[in-house]
C-alpha positions as CSV (number, residue, x, y, z in Angstrom):
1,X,0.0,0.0,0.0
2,X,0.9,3.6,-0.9
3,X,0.6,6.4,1.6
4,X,-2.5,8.6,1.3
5,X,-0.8,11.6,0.1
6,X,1.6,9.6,-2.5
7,X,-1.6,7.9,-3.9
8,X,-3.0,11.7,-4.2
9,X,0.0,13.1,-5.8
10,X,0.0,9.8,-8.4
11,X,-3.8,10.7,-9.2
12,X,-2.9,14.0,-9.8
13,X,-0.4,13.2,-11.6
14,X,-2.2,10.6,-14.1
15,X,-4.6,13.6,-14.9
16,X,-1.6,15.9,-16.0
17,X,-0.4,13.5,-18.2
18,X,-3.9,12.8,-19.6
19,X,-4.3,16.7,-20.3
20,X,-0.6,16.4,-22.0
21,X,-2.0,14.3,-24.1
22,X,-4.9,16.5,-24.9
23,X,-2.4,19.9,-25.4
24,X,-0.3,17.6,-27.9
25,X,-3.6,16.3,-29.7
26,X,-4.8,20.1,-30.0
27,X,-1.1,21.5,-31.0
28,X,-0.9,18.4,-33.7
29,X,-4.6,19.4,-34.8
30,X,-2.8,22.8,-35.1
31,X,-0.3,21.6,-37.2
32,X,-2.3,19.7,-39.4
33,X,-4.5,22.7,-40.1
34,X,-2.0,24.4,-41.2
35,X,-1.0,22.4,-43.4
36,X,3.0,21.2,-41.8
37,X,2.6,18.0,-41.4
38,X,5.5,17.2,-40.2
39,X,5.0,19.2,-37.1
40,X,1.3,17.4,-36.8
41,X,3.3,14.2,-36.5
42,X,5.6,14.9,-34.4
43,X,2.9,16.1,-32.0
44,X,0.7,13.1,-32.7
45,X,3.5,10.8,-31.4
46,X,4.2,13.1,-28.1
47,X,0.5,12.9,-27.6
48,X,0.9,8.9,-27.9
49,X,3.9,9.1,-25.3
50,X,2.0,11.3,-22.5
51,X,-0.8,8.3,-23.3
52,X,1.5,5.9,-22.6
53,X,3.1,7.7,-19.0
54,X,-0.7,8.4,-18.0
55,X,-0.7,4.6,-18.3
56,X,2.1,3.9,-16.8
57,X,1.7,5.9,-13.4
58,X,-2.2,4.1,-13.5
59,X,-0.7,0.7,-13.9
60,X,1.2,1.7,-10.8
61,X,-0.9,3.0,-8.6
62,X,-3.1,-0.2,-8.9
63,X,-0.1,-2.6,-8.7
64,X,-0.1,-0.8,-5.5
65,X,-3.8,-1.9,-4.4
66,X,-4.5,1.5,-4.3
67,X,-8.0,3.0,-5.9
68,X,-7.6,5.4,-9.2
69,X,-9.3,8.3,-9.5
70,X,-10.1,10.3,-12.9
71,X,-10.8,13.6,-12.9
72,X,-12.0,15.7,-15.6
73,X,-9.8,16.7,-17.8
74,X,-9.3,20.6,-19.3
75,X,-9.9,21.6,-22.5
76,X,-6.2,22.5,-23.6
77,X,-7.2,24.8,-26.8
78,X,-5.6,27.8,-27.1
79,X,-5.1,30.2,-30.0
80,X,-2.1,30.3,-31.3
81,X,-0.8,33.4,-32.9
82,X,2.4,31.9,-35.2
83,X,3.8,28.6,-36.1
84,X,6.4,28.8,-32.5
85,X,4.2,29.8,-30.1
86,X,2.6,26.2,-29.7
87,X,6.7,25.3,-29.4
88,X,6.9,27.8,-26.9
89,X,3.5,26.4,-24.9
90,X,5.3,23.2,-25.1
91,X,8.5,24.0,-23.4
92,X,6.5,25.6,-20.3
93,X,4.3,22.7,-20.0
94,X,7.5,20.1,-19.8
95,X,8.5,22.6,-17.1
96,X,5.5,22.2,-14.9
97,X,5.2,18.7,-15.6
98,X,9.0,18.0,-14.2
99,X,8.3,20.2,-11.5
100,X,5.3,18.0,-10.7
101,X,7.2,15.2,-10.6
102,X,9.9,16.5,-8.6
103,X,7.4,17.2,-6.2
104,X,5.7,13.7,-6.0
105,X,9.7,12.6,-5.5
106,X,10.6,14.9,-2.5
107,X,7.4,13.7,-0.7
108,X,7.7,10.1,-1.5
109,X,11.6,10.8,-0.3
110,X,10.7,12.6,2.8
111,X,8.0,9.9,3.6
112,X,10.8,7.2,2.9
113,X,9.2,5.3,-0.1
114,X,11.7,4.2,-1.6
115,X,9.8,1.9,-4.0
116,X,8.0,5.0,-5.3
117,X,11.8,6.7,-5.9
118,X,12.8,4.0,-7.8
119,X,9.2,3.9,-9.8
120,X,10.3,7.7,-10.7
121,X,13.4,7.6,-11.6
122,X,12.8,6.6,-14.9
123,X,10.6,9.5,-15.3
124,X,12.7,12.0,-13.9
125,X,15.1,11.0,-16.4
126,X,12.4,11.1,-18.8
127,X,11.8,14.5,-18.5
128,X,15.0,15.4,-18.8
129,X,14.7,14.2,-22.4
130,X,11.3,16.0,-23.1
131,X,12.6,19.5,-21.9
132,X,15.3,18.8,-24.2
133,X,13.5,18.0,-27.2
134,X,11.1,20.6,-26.3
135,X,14.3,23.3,-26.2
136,X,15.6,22.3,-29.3
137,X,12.6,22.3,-31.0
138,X,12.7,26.0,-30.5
139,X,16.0,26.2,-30.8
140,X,15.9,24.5,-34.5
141,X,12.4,26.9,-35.4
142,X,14.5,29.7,-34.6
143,X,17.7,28.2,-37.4
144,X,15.3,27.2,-39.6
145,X,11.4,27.7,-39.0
146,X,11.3,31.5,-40.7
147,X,12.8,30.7,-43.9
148,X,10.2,28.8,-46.1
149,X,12.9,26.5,-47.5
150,X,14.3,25.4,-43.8
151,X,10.5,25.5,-42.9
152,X,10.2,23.0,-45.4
153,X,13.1,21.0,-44.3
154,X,12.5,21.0,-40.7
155,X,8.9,19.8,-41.3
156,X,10.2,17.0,-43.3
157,X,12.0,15.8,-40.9
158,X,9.6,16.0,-38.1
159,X,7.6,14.0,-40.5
160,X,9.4,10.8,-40.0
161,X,9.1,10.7,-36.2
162,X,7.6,7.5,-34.9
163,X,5.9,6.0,-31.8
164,X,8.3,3.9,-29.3
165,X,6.5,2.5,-26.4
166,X,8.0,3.3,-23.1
167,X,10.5,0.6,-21.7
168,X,9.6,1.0,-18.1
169,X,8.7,-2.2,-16.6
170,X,6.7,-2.4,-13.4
């Protein structure tokens, strides 16, 4: 069994990572719309990996006999007014989203669960590698994203992104 508050951070959690999945779902609709394709994809599989942690932290909290609880989930639409501002949306959301979990790993270290550390770790880690991304998805916009050819190119290549299921076993 899980401590209260751990099994109320988790919840919490899983519905952050559902509504991550929404955001990327409405940024890759963006994308679509507007006709880069590339950038829809590349969206479409982040949506599939904030799907797959939401699962993930789920599976957990019931491999832990503990009850999960759904809440509603936000409507994550927003209007964007150019082709980085969803980029830039993106970046702060990885940064609340690590914070999060930062803070479900000081509590479950201050409360001595260590099985709940080790559960996190790999997400920890794994946030690391989405504010990267995130940064140099800006980062290569800013090279690239305001010249129609490099436009072009970079949309190409986000085009051939593809779904890897997480490797975290629990």
């Amino acid at each position: 069994m899980l401590n209260k508050k751990i099994t109320d951070l988790l919840n919490s959690q899983i519905n952050k990572e559902f509504y991550s999945f929404y955001l990327y779902l409405d940024i890759s609709n963006y994308y679509y719309f507007k006709n880069l394709n590339g950038f829809g994809n590349w969206f479409s599989i982040q949506a599939q990996e904030e799907y797959a942690h939401a699962m993930l932290f789920m599976k957990y909290v019931q491999n832990n006999s503990e009850k999960v609880m759904l809440d509603a989930i936000a409507s994550p639409y927003q209007k964007y007014t150019d082709f980085k501002h969803p980029l830039l949306t993106t970046m702060k959301h990885e940064i609340t989203i690590t914070e999060s979990i930062n803070g479900i790993y000081s509590e479950a270290f201050s409360l001595k669960d260590f099985k709940t550390m080790q559960f996190l770790d790999w997400f920890v880690k794994e946030q690391g590698e989405e504010e990267k991304n995130s940064d140099d998805l800006c980062k290569r916009y800013d090279l690239f994203g305001t010249d129609a050819r490099g436009l072009y190119m970079l949309d190409a290549e986000l085009a051939t992104r593809v779904f890897k299921a997480p490797s975290l076993v629990l």
